[in-house]
N, C-alpha and C positions, 0 to 999 in steps of 0.2 A: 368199600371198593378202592384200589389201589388207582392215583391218577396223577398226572403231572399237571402245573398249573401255569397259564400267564399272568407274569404279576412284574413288577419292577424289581429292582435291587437298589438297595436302601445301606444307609451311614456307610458307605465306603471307607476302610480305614486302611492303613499299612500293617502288613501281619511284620509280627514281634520278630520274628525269625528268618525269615525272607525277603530278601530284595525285590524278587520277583514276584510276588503273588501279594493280595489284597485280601481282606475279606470283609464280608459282606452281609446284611442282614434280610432273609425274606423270610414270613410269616411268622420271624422270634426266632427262624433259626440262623447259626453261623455256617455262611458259607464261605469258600476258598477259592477265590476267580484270578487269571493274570490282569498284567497291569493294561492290557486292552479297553476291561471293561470299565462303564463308567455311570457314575452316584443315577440311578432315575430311571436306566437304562431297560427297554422292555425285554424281559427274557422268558425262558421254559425252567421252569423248576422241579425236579424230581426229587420226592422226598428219598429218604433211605426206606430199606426195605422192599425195594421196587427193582425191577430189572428190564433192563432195555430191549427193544425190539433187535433183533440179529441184524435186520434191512438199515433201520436210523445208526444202529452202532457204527455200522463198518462205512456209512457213507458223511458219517461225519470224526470219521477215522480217532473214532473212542478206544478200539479197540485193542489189545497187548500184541504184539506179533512178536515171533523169536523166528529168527532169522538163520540161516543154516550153519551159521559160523558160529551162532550161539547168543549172540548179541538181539537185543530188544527196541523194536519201532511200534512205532504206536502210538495209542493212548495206554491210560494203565488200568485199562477194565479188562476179568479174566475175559478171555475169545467164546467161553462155554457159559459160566455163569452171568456175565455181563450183569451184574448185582451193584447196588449202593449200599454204601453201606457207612455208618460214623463210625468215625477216626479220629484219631490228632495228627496229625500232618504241620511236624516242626514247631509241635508243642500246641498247634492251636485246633479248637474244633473242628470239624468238618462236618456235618451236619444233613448233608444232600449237596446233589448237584444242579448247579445251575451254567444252563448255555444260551447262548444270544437267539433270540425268537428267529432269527435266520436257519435256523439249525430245522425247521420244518419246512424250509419253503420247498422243497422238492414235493411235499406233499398235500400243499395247503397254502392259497393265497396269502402272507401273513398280515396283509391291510387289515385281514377282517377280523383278525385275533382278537378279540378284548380282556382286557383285565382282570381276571378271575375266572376267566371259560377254563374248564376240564379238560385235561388230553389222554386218551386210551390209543384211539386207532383212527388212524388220517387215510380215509382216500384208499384202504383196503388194507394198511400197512400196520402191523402193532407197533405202537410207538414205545409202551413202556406197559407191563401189569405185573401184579404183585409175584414178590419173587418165593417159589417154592422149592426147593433144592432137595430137587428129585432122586440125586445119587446117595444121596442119604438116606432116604425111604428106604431104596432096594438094599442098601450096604443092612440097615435094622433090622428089616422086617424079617422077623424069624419064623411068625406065625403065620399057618395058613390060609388062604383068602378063601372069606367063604360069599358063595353068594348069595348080595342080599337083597330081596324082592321091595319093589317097590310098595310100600303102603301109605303114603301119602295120601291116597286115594281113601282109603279106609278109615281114615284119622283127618278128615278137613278142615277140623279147627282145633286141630294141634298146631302150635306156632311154633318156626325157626327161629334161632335167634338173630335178633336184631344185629346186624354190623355198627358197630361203635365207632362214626367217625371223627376226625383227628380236631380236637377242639382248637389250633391254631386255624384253621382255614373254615371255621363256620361261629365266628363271633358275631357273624350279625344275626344269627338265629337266637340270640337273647334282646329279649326286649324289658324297657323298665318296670318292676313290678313284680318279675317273675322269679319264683318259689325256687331256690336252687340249691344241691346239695354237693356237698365233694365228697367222695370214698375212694377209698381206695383202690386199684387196679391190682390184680392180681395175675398171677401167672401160673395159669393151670389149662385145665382142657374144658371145653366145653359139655355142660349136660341138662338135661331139663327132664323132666316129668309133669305127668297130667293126668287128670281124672277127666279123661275126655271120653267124645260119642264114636265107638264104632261104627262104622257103618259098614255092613255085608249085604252084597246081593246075590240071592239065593236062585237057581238053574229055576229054569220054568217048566211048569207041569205040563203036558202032553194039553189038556184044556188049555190052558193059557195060552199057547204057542197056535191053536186053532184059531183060538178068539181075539188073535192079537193084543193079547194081556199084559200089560208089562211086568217083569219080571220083578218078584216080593222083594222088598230090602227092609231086613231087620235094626235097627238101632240099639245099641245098647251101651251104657256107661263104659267105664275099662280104663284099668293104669298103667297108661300104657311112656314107655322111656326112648330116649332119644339124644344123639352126639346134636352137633349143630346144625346139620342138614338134614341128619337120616332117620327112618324111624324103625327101631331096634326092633326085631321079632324073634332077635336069640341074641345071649350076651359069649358065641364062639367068634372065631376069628379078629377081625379087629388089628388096627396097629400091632399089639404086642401077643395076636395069636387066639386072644380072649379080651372081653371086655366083663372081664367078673367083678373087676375094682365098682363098675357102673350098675352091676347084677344089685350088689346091697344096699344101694340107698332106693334103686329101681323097689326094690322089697321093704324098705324100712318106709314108705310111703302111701303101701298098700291099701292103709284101715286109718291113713291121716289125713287125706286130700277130699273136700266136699266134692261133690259134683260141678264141673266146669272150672275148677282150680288148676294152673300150670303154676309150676315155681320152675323159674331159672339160676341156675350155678354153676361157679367154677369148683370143678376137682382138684384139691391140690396133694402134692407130696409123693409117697410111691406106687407104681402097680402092687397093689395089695398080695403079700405072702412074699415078695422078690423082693430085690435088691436094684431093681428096675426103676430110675424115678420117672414120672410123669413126664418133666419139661426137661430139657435137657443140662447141660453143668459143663462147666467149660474153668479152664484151667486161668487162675487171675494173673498168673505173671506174663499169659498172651495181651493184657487190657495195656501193660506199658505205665499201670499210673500206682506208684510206692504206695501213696492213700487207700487205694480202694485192697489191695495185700495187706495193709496194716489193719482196714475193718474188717475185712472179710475170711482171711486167711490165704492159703494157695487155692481154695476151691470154690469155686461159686455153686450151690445143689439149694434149687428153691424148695424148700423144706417145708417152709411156714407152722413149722413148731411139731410135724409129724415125725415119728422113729420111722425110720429103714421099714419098709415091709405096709406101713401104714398110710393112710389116706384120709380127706377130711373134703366138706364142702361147705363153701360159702355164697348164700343167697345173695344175689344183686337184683333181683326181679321178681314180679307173680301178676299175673291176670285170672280175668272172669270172663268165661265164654259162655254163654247160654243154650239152649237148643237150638234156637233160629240163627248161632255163630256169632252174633254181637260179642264183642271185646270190649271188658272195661279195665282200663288200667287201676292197679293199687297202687295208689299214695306208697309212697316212701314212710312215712309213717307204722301205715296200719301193717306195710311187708313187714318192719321189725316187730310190730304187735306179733307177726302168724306167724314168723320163726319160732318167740318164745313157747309159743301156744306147739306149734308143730313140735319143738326142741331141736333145733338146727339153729348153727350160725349162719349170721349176714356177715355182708362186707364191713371192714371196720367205715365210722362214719367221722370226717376230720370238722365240716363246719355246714353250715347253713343259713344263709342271708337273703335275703332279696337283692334281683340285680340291679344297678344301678348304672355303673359306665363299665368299658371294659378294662381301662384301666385298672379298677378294683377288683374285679374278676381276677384280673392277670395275677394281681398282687395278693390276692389271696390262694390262688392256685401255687403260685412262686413257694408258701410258707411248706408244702406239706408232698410236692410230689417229687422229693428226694432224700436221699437220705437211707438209713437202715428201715428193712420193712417190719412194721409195727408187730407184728404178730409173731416171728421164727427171729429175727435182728439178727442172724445168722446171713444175712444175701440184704443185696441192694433192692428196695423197690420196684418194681415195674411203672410205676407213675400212680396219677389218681382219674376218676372218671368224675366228670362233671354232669350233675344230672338237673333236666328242667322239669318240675314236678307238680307245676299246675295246665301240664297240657292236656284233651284227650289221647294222645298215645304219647311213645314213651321217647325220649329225647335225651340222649345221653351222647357226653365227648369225654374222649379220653386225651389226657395230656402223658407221653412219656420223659423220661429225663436220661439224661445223656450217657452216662455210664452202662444203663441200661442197654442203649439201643447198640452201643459197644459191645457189649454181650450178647447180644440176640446176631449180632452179625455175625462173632466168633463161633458162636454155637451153631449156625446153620453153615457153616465153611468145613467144620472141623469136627463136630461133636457124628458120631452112632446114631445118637436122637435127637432130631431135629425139633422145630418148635412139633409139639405132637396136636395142636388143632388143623394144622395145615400139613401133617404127613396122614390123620386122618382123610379129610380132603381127599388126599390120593387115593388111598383105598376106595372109599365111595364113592368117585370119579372110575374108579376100573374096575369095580364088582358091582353098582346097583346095574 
């Protein structure tokens, strides 16, 4: 879940390029503040990726105005999408925004703020939630929306996927001792399948309805498939019209899954038979950095080693649910043992140590979630996920890296196809 935080601002230094502006460090990332602010100083942090509340923008005048004569007052956030997003700004990161803890007091005592409290919505007002750029859904969406019934209800211990949150703002969730792996992040769309229990309740017979009987309900096994949220009972409609790319591995799972078996993965590469990719592709001479052109080419298309027209998935997860719903998580271990055994790939796997400080955490995470991604080297990485692997459930952060998050902001401003997890989302937000 997308949220702003209170926290200080940390190493104040002079940006390389500006008289005017400083920057500044909170939770690892670089931010860009004027010469106002100062080393200690308590503020609101909004990562990128996230978009302001309409009410907070325009009252703490964030927002771009064009003025009739053509000229711009303001702040410099768009009036519609009011998004964060990383940038270089005069050569140096930008990383999120940060404003002085005053910037809520119309909505919130700010005496009582403390150091690490979450901000969504103050006082009935959205302050800030994840940003989804809704005019790009409609600009894509070619295919028709179908409606899809709710079966949640039918499937009770089929599990969502877990939200992956941001491993800079939850370091103190490792403790010494604990079991932890780094893999790779990837950049695809969400899917899951399961050899889970149906449940149907059948109309009541004429006797039953006398005798105030309650009405049969059958149980039965079933492999049944699912995006992040929703749970598939036809692989028509969908983002791109159909979800057939999700139809064949829904099928190649059929006669592999024990009973009570989910595996989770990411899809990656193209809508299978098109020319359609998955996640979206955005043009590298928009990023502004000669480096990431000279590895990448003019195009960025997360491919991860698929041709045009093809598609692949990568396990990062699996559970055991029982009849009576009990969840047991799989060791990271035994999930690479039941790929081999299934014949599917997992996520690639970079180290695994016991924690210790987080210093060494940091610095171990520093070696591996940048650079060309290990599997296509064709596109920059999306980062890596940190996972804690001697818990009863499942505990995972993901760390992205900067180039990246430059990308994902180009690509949801500018690209047909938006991040396709969250123009998903849309869909099953306006048809379940």
């Amino acid at each position: 879940m997308y949220c702003a935080y209170i926290t200080e601002l940390k190493q104040l230094r002079k940006h390389s390029n500006a008289d005017r502006l400083q920057l500044g460090t909170v939770f690892g990332n670089t931010v860009i503040v004027d010469l106002s602010y100062y080393e200690g100083q308590k503020v609101v942090f909004f990562p990128v990726d996230g978009q302001l509340g309409e009410e907070f923008a325009k009252e703490n005048n964030l927002l771009r105005i064009k003025n009739e004569d053509g000229t711009t007052t303001g702040g410099y956030l768009d009036p519609v999408k009011r998004n964060i997003k990383a940038m270089r700004l005069r050569g140096e990161k930008s990383e999120g925004l940060v404003l002085p803890v005053e910037s809520l007091s119309k909505w919130t005592d700010i005496n009582k703020l403390s150091l690490g409290d979450q901000i969504t919505v103050l006082d009935g007002t959205v302050i800030c939630k994840k940003y989804i750029p809704r005019s790009n859904h409609k600009k894509s969406n070619n295919g028709p929306k179908v409606k899809t019934p709710n079966l949640k209800n039918k499937f009770p211990y089929f599990k969502e996927h877990a939200d992956t949150e941001q491993l800079a703002y939850n370091l103190n969730a490792f403790k010494p001792g604990d079991t932890c792996y780094i893999t790779l992040k990837m950049h695809g769309t969400s899917g899951r399948t399961a050899n889970a229990i149906e449940v149907t309740t059948k109309k009541k017979t004429l006797l039953q309805k006398l005798f105030c009987r309650p009405a049969p309900v059958i149980k039965e096994w079933k492999i049944v498939t699912g995006t992040r949220r929703v749970v598939l009972n036809t692989f028509e409609g969908g983002y791109y019209g159909n979800d057939k790319f999700r139809q064949k591995y829904h099928d190649y799972f059929i006669d592999k899954l024990p009973k009570g078996m989910e595996v989770f993965y990411e899809i990656v590469g193209w809508v299978d038979g098109t020319e359609q990719t998955i996640m979206g592709t955005c043009s590298n001479t928009k990023i502004k950095d000669k480096e990431v052109k000279k590895l990448y080419g003019d195009e960025t298309v997360f491919s991860y080693g698929c041709t045009p027209g093809t598609s692949d998935i990568y396990v990062y997860r699996m559970t055991m649910t029982n009849e009576d719903g009990i969840l047991t998580e799989i060791p990271w271990e035994e999930v690479k043992n039941w790929c081999d055994r299934l014949g599917v790939k997992h996520v690639p796997e970079f180290d695994k140590f016991l924690f210790t400080t987080k210093e060494d955490l940091m610095e171990r995470v520093e070696k591996y979630y940048d650079g060309p991604d290990p599997i296509g080297a064709t596109h920059v990485r999306e980062g890596v996920v940190v996972r804690i692997d001697n818990r009863s459930s499942f505990k995972a952060y993901k760390h992205k890296n900067f180039t990246f998050k430059v990308l994902e902001g180009l690509i949801k401003d500018s690209s047909d196809t938006p991040d396709m997890e969250e123009a998903q989302e849309i869909i099953e937000e306006e048809t379940v």
